[in-house]
C-alpha positions as CSV (number, residue, x, y, z in Angstrom):
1,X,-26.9,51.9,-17.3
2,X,-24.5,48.8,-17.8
3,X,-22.2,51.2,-19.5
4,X,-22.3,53.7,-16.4
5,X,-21.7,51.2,-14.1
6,X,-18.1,50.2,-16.1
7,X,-16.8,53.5,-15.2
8,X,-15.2,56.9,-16.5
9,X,-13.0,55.4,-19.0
10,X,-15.3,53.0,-20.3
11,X,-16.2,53.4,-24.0
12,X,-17.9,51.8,-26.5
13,X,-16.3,50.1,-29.2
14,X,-16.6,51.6,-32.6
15,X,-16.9,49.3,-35.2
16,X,-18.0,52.2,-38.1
17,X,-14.0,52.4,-40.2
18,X,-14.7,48.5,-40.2
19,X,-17.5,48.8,-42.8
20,X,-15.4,50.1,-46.0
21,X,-13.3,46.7,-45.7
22,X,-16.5,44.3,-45.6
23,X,-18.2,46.1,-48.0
24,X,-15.0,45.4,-50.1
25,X,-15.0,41.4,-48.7
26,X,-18.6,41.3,-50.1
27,X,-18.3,42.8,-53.0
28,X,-15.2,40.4,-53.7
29,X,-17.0,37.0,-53.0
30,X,-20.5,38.2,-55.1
31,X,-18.2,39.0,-58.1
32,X,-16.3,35.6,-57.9
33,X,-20.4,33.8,-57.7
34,X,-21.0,35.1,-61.0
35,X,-19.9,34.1,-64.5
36,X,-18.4,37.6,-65.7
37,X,-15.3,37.6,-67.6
38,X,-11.9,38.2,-65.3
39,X,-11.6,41.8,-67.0
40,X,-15.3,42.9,-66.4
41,X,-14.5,41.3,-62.4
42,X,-10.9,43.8,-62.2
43,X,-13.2,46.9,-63.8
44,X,-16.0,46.6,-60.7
45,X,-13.1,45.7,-58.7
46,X,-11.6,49.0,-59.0
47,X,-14.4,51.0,-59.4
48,X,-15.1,50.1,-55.7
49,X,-12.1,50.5,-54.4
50,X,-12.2,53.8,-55.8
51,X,-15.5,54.6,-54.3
52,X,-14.1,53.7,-51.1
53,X,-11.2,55.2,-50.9
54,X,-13.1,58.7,-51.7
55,X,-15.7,57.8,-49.2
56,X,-12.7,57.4,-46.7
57,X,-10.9,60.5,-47.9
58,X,-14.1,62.6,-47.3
59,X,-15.1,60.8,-43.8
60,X,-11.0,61.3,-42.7
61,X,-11.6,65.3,-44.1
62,X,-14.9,65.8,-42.2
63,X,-13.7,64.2,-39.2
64,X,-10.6,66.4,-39.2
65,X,-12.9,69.3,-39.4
66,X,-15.1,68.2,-36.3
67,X,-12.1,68.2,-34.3
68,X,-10.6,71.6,-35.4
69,X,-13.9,73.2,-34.4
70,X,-14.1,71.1,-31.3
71,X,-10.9,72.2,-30.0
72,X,-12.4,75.8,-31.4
73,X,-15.2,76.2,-29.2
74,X,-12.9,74.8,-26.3
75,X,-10.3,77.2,-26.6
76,X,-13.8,80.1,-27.2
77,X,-15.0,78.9,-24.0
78,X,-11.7,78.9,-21.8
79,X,-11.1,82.8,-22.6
80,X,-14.5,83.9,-22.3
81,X,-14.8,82.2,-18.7
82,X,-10.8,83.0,-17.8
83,X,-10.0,79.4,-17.0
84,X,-6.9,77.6,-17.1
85,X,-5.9,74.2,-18.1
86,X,-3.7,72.6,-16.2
87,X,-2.3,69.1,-15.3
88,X,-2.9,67.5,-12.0
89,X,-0.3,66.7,-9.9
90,X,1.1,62.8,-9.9
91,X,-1.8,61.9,-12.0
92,X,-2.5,61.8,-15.8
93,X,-5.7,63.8,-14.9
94,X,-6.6,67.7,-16.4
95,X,-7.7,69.9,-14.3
96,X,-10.1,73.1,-16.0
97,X,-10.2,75.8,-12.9
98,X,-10.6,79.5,-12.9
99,X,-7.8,81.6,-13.3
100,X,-8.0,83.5,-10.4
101,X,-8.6,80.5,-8.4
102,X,-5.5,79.1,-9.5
103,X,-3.4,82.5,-8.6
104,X,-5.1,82.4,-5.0
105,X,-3.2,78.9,-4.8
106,X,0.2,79.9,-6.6
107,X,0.5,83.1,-4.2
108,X,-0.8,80.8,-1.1
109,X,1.8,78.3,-2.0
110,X,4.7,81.0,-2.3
111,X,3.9,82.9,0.9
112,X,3.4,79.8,3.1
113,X,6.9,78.1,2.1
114,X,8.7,81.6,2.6
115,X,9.9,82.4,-1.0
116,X,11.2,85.8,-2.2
117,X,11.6,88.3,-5.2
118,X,15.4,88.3,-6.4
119,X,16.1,92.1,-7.7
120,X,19.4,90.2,-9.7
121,X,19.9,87.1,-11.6
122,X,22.1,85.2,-9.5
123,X,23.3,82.4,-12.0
124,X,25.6,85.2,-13.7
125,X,27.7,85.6,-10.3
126,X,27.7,81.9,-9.5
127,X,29.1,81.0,-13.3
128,X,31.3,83.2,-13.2
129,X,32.6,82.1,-9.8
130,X,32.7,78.9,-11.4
131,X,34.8,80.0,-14.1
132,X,37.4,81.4,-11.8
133,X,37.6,77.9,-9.7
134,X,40.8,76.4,-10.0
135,X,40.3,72.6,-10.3
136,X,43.0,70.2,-9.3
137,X,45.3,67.9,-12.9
138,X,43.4,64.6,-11.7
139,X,39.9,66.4,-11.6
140,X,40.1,68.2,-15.4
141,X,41.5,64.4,-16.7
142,X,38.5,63.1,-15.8
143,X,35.7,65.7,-16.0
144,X,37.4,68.3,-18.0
145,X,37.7,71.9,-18.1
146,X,35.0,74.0,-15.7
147,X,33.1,74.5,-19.9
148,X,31.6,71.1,-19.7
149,X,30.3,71.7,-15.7
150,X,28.6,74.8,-16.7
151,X,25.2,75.3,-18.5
152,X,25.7,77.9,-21.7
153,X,22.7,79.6,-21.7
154,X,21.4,78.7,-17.7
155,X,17.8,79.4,-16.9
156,X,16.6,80.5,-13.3
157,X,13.9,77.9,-12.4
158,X,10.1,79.2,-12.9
159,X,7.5,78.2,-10.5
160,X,4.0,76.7,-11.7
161,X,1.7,74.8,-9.5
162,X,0.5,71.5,-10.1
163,X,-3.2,71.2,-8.2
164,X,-3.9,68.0,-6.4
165,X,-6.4,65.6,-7.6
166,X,-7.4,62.6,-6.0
């Protein structure tokens, strides 16, 4: 229950990648408490190290493997239930909501603020009226020719909602 009460982003500290480098410690300070030669000490010496370091290739590996199949089943589970993932607005929360659910808000959203469906692309008229702007001597010495005002490959703006989440 004490670790409920600390909250959401409470975790507990994990202290299990800090055993390889005491085991090594210990190892260390048993081989110096015994009268073996220095070249029978270097041999054990690096026989362990090399027991660890495959222990800690094969924990990194398996761990690795967890996660991909974690992330797996999540991705399983968002298709088979049509959710969406999405981030919440002015937060650094995720939000997991049905897709349909989130449509119902996107359309709500575009009919309440009064937005429309443009039959053209109307960046190609405005660059090119751009383009045919004459600019004033003063105005290109400082800003340059209309190339630099303009965008090369201009995008219209896409909509996507962010939902609220307190």
């Amino acid at each position: 229950m004490e670790v409920i009460d600390q909250g959401l982003k409470h975790t507990l500290p994990n202290h299990s990648n800090r055993y390889p480098e005491l085991l090594a410690v210990e190892v260390d300070a048993i081989l110096e408490g015994t009268n073996l030669k220095t070249k029978e000490k270097d041999d054990i010496r690096t026989e362990c190290r090399s027991l660890l370091y495959k222990e800690k290739r094969k924990t990194l590996q398996k761990r690795k493997n967890q996660e991909a199949d974690t992330l797996k089943r999540l991705k399983e589970k968002i298709q088979r239930n049509d959710l969406t993932v999405v981030k919440a607005d002015e937060s650094s929360c995720t939000v997991i909501m049905t897709r349909t659910a989130y449509n119902n808000k996107v359309l709500e959203f575009i009919h309440d603020n009064g937005f429309k469906r443009l039959t053209t692309n109307p960046m190609t008229p405005l660059i090119n009226k751009i383009k045919r702007y004459k600019v004033s001597e003063e105005f290109r010495e400082v800003f340059g020719t209309y190339s630099k005002l303009v965008n090369p490959n201009p995008k219209i703006p896409k909509l996507y909602g962010l939902p609220y989440a307190c």
